[in-house]
C-alpha positions as CSV (number, residue, x, y, z in Angstrom):
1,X,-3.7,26.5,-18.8
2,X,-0.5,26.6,-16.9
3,X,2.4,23.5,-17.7
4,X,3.4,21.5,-15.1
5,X,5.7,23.2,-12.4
6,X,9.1,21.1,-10.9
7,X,8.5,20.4,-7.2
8,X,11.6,21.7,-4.7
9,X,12.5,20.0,-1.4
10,X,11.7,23.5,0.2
11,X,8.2,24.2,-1.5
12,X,5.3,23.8,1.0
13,X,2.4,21.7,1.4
14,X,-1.2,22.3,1.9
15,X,-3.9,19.2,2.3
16,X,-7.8,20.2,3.0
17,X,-8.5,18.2,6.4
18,X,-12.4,18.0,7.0
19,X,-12.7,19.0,10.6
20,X,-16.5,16.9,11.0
21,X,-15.2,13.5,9.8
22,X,-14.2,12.2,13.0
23,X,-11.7,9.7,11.5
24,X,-9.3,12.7,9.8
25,X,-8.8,14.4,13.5
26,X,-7.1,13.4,16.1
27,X,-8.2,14.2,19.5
28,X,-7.1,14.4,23.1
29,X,-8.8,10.9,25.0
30,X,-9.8,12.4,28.2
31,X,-10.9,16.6,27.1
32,X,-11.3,15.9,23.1
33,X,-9.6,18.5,22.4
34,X,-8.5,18.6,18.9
35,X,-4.8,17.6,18.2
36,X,-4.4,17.8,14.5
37,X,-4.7,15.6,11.8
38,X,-4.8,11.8,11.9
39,X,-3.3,9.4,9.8
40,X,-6.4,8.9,7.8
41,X,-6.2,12.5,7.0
42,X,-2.6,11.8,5.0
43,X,-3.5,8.3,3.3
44,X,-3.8,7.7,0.0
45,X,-6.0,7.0,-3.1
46,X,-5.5,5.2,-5.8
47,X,-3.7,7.8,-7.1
48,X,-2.0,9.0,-4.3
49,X,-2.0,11.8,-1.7
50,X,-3.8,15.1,-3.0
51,X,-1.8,18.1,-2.3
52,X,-1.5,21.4,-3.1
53,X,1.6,23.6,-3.7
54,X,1.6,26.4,-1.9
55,X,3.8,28.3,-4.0
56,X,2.0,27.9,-7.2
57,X,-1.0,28.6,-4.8
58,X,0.6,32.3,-4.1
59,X,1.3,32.6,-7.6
60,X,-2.4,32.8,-8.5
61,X,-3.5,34.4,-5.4
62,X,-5.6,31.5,-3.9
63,X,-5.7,31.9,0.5
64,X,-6.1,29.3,2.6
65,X,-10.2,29.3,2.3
66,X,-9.9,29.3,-1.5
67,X,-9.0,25.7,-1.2
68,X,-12.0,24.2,-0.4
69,X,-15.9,25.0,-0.7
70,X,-16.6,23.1,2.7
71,X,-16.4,25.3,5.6
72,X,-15.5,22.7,7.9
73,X,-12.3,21.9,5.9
74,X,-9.2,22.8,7.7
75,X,-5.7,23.2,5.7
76,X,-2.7,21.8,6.9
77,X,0.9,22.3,5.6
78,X,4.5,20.4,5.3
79,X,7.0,20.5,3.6
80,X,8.1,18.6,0.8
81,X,11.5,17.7,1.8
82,X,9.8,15.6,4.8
83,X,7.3,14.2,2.5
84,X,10.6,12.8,0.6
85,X,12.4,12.1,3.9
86,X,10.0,9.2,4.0
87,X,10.7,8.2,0.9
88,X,7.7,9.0,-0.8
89,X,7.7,11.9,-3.7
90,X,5.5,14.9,-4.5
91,X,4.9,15.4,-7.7
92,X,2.9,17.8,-10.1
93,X,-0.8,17.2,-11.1
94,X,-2.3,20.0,-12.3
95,X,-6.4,20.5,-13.5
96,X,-6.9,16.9,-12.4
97,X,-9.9,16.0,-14.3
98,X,-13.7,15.2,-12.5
99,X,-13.0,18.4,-10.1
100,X,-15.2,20.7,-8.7
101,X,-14.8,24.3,-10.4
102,X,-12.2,22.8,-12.8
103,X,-11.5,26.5,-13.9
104,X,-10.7,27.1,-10.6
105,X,-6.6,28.3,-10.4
106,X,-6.1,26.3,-7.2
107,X,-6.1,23.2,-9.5
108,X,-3.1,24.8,-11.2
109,X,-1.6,24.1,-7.8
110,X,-2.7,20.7,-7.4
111,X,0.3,18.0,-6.7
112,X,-0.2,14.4,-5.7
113,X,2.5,12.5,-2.7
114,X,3.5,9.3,-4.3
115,X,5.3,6.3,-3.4
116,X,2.8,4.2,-1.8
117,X,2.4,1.3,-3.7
118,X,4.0,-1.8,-2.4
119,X,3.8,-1.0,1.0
120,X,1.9,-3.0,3.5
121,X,-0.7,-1.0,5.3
122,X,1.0,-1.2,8.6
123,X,3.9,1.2,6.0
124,X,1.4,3.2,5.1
125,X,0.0,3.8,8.2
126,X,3.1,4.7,9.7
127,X,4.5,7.2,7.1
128,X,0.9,8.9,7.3
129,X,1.4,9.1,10.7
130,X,4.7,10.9,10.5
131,X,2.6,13.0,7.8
132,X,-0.1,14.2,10.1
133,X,2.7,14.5,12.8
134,X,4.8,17.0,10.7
135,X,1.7,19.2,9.8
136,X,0.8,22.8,10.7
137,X,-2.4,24.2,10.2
138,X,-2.6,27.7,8.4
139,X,-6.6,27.8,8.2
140,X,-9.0,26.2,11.0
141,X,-12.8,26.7,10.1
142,X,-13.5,27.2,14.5
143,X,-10.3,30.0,14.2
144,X,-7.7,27.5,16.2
């Protein structure tokens, strides 16, 4: 469908964040407001971090809400280069198989963040944390 896509230090981020899981959000202690993302929201799979590349995103005309299906999903974006800065790695993973809508083009987007392995979860934790910490949302399902 489309072949695999070199990833630039500059090129931008987006990760679906479910706003209802109460573990992906962080939230203000005393008012609950919503801060952003929580580490959880940046950890990995097996496989890694799913991503998308917003870039390849624009190149096939998928928004913000054409990422997701779940209308509580928010979308939240960094950039690569700080992804690397902690030295992890994005890297291309296009029409990942066992998908929803695997016709969809947003999978020709779809880029995983790497580097996990070996780490000890207190690592991981705190690389996610710098993750969620970096992010900016571009879509919130209650219009933030």
């Amino acid at each position: 469908m489309s072949e695999e896509q070199e990833i630039l230090d500059g090129d931008l981020l987006w990760r679906r964040v479910n706003t209802k899981v109460p573990s992906m959000i962080r939230r203000d202690s005393v008012t609950q407001e919503e801060l952003g993302p929580s580490s959880a929201a940046f950890k990995p799979h097996d496989d890694g971090t799913s991503v998308y590349v917003r870039r390849i995103l624009d190149e096939h005309r998928v928004e913000p809400t054409g990422l997701s299906e779940d209308p509580h999903d928010s979308i939240w974006e960094l950039e690569v280069k700080g992804v690397r800065d902690q030295d992890l790695d994005v890297v291309p993973d296009p029409w990942p198989p066992d998908v929803p809508e695997p016709e969809h083009p947003r999978h020709a987007a779809h880029a995983l963040i790497v580097g996990w392995q070996g780490l000890s979860q207190n690592q991981i934790g705190k690389k996610a944390k710098e993750l969620a910490r970096q992010a900016s949302c571009v879509h919130h399902p209650d219009g933030m």
